[in-house]
C-alpha positions in Angstrom: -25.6 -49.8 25.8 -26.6 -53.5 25.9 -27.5 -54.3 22.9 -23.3 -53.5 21.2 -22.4 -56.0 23.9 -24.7 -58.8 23.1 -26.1 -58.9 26.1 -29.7 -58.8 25.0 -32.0 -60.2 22.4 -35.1 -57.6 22.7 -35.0 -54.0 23.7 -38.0 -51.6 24.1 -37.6 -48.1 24.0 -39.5 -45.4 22.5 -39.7 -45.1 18.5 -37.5 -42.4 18.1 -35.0 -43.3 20.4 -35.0 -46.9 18.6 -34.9 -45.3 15.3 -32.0 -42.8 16.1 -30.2 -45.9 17.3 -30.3 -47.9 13.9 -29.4 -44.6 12.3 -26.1 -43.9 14.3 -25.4 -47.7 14.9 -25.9 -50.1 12.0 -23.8 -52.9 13.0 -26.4 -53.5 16.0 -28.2 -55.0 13.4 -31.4 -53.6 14.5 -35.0 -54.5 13.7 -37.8 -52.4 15.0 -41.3 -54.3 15.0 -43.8 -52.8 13.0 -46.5 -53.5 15.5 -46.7 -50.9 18.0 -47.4 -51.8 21.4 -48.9 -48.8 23.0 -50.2 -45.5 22.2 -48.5 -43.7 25.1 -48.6 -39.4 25.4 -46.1 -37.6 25.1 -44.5 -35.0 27.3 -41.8 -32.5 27.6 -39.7 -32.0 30.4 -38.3 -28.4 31.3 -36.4 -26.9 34.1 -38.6 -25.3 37.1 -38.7 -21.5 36.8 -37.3 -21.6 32.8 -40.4 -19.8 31.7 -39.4 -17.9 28.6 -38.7 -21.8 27.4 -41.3 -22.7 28.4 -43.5 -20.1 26.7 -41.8 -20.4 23.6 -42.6 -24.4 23.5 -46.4 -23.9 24.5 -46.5 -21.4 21.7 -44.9 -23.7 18.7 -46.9 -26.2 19.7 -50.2 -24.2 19.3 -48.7 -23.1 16.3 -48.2 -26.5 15.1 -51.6 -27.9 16.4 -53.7 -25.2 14.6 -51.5 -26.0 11.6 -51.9 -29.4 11.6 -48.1 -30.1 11.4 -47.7 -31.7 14.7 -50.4 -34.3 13.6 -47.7 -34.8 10.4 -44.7 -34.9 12.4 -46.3 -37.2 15.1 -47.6 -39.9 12.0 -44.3 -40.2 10.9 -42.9 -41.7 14.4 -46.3 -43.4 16.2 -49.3 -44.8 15.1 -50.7 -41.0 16.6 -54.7 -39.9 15.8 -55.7 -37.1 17.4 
């Protein structure tokens, strides 16, 4: 990665991905903004013809929706409003 090397002042990246990288790499001396630039979806990616995962995935989801965990979960990483 760039930013270990110096090679760059700004990075953008996803939340979590920037927030796992200050975690597991403190001397990058990372600073996330607290602005957030865009309200993007998210999505989940799964192999073609992996059905039973992707059963199992549709299903915790609808079982965090109706819950209203996935809007507590979401909170805590984007500035998410359903």
């Amino acid at each position: 990665m760039f930013l270990n090397q110096g090679l760059v002042d700004t990075y953008i990246y996803d939340y979590i991905g920037l927030r796992s990288n200050q975690a597991f790499n403190p001397s990058f001396n990372l600073v996330i903004m607290d602005e957030m630039l865009t309200e993007d979806p998210l999505g989940i990616a799964i192999r073609k013809g992996n059905d039973q995962l992707l059963n199992d995935i549709n299903d915790a989801l609808k079982t965090l929706k109706s819950s209203g965990r996935l809007d507590e979960i979401l909170s805590e990483y984007y500035n998410f409003k359903n």
